[in-house]
ZAKE-917424 format. One record per residue (C-alpha): x, y, z; residue in three letters. Coordinates in steps of 0.5 Angstrom, whole numbers, plus 500, padded with zeros to 3 digits. Example, Ala and Ser with C-alpha at 12.3 -4.5 7.8 and 13.67 -1.06 7.14 Angstrom:
// residues 2
525491516ALA 527498514SER 
This chain:
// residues 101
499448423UNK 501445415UNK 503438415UNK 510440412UNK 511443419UNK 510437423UNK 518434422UNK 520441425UNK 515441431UNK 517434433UNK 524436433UNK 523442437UNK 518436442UNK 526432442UNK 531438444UNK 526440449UNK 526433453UNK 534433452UNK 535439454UNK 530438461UNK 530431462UNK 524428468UNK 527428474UNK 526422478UNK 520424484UNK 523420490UNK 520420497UNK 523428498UNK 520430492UNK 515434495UNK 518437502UNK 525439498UNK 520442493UNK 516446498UNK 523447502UNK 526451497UNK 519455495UNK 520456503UNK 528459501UNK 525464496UNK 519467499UNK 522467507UNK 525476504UNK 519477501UNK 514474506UNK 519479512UNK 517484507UNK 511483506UNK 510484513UNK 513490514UNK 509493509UNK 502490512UNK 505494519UNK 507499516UNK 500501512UNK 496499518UNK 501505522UNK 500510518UNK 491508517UNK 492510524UNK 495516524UNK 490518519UNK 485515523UNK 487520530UNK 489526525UNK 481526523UNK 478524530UNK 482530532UNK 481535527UNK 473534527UNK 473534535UNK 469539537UNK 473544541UNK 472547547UNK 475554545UNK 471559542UNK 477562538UNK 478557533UNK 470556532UNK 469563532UNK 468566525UNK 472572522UNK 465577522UNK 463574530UNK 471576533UNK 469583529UNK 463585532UNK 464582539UNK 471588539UNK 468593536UNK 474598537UNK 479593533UNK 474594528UNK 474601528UNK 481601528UNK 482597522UNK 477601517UNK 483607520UNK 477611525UNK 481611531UNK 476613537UNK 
């Protein structure tokens, strides 16, 4: 910074003490401190749960959906291919080509 900005700066340094003088740190300084951090932050700490909870919720969800959809299943119907249903019918595929018997 030049020399010629010093007087400026120090202004600048004085208005500032003015404006936001130095508190005086008593015995409460501390506690009321952290008492009112504590007021600020009591709806974003509800929320916060809220949203862990509900994360938590829907990781679940998806965790079951999975289990279920990868399960094996006992009915041969949905594991069966297209081509295992046509050939263990054949009439149905005649019927499909228009060759009725």
């Amino acid at each position: 910074m030049s020399v010629g900005n010093e007087p400026k700066l120090d202004e600048l340094f004085a208005a500032y003490r003015e404006a936001l003088p130095d508190r005086d740190a008593s015995a409460n300084f501390m506690p009321e401190l952290w008492g009112r951090i504590e007021q600020r932050r009591k709806p974003s700490f509800t929320f916060g749960r809220f949203a862990r909870g509900f994360v938590t919720a829907a990781l679940a969800l998806c965790f079951a959906i999975t289990a279920v959809t990868w399960s094996p299943s006992m009915n041969s119907v949905y594991t069966a291919t297209y081509v295992d249903v046509l050939d263990d019918d054949p009439h149905d595929a005649d019927m499909i080509h228009g060759e009725a018997l």
